[in-house]
C-alpha positions in Angstrom: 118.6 130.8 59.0 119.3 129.8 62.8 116.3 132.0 63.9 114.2 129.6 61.3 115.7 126.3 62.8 115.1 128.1 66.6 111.4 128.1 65.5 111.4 124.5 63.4 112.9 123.3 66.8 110.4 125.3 69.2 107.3 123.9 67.0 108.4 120.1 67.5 109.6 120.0 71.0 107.2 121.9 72.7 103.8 119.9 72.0 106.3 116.8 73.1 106.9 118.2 76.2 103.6 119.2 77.0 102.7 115.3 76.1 105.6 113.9 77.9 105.1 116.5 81.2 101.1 116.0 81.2 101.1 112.0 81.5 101.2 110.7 85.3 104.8 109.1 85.1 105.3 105.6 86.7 106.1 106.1 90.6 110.3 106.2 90.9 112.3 104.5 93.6 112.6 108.1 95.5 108.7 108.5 95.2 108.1 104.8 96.3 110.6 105.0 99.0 108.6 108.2 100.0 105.8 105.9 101.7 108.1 103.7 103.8 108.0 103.9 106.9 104.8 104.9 109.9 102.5 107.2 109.3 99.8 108.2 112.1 96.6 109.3 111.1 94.9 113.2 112.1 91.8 112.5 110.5 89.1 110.5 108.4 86.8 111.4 106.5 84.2 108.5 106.4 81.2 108.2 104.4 78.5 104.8 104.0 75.8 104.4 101.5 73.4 101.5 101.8 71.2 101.0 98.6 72.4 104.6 97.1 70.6 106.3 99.9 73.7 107.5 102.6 73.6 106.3 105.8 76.6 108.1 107.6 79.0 110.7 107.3 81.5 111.7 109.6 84.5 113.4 110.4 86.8 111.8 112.9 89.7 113.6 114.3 92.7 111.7 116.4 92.8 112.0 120.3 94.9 110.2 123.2 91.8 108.2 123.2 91.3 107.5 119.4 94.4 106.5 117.7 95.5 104.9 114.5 98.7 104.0 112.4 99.7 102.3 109.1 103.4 101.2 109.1 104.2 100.4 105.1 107.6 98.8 104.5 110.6 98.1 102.5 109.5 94.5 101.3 106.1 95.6 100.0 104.3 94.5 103.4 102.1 96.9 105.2 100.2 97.0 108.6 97.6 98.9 109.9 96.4 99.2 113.5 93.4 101.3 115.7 93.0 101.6 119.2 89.7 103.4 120.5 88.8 103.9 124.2 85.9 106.1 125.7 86.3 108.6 127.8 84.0 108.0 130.9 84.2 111.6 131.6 81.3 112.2 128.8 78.5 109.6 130.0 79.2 109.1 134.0 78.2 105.5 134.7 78.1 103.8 131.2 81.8 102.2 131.6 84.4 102.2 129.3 83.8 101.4 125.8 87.3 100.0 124.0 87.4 98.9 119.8 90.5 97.7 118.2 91.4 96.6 114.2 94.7 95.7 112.5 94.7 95.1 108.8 98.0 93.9 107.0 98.9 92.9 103.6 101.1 93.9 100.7 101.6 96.8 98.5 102.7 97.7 95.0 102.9 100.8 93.3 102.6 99.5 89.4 102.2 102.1 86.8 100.3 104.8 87.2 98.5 103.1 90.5 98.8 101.8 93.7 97.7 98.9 94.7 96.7 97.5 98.4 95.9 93.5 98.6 93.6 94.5 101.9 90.8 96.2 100.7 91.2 98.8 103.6 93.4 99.9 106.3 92.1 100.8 110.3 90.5 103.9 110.9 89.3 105.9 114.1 86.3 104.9 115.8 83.0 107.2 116.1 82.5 106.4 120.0 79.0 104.6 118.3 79.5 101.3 117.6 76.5 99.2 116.6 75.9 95.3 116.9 73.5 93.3 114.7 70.9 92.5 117.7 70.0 89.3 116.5 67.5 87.7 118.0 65.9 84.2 116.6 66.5 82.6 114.1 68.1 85.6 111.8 70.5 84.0 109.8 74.1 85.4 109.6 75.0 88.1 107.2 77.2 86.7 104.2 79.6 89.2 102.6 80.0 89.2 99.0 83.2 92.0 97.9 82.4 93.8 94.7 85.3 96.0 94.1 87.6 98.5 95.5 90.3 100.6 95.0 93.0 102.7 97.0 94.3 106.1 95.3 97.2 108.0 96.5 96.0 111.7 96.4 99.0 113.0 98.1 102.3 111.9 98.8 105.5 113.9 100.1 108.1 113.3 103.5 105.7 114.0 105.5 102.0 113.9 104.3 100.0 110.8 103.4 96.2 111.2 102.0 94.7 108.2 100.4 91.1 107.8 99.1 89.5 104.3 99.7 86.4 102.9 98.4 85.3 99.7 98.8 81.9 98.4 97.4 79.9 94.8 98.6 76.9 93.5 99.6 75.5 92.0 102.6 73.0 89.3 102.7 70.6 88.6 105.5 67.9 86.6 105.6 67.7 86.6 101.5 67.5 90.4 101.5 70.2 91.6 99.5 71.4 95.2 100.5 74.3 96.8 98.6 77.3 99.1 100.8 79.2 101.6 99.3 81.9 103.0 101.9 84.4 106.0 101.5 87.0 106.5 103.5 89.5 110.0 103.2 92.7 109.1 105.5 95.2 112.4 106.4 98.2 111.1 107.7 101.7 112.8 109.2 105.0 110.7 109.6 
């Protein structure tokens, strides 16, 4: 009789658990308090598409000259900083090259997501930064945002990784072009 309750109770609990354990449970106070604090990135995996058609990949690794940091806190504020500077030891003669970027906004985690108000957050610099060139009468590129989103792929003490893409076009001179860019961040507290 117990062995037949054993198995009654085996057959209804099980497929509950496997329901229960296989949904992505809302983030918890230890798992949101996980992300508080700075957190320096080692590398970024970047990736542009223009029209569909990609434009640039690239790997970027951190250096003493190529630096960058998000610092998320307490409140549900974030900040994001980068600091590049060429090293003149590579091209004798062409000077030094120096790019900065801070981002900042707020942050949520709200479900099963997490959510950035700042579409994106600083990267490292390639070393190849570009410029419009304009010359005459070009008019000047108007931004449109489409969409994007910010996914938490891992998350412990010590490790950050977050996935960002963030989609809108860019108008110039009534040509319409569409940008798609990808950004994998790897960061270490």
């Amino acid at each position: 009789m117990i062995r037949k309750f054993y198995f009654l109770f085996l057959a209804i609990s099980v497929p509950i658990c496997m329901a229960s354990c296989g949904k992505n449970a809302t983030p918890g106070p230890s798992q949101t308090n996980l992300i508080v604090g700075k957190w320096t990135l080692q590398q970024e995996k970047y990736v542009q598409f223009i029209d569909a058609i990609e434009r640039q990949n690239v790997t970027i690794n951190t250096s003493a000259n190529n630096v960058a940091t998000v610092q998320f806190n307490k409140d549900g504020t974030f900040a994001s900083a980068s600091a590049y500077t060429s090293d003149p030891s590579t091209n004798l003669g062409a000077g030094l090259t120096s790019e900065s970027a801070t981002t900042h906004g707020t942050y949520s985690f709200s479900n099963n997501s997490f959510q950035m108000s700042a579409p994106y957050v600083t990267g490292l610099a390639d070393g190849t930064a570009g410029s419009y060139g304009f010359t005459g009468n070009v008019a000047i590129p108007t931004y449109a945002a489409v969409s994007n989103s910010v996914v938490i792929n891992e998350l412990t003490a010590n490790s950050l990784k977050l996935h960002i893409e963030v989609v809108y076009t860019l108008t110039t001179n009534n040509v319409v072009q569409t940008y798609k860019t990808i950004g994998d961040y790897s960061y270490n507290k």
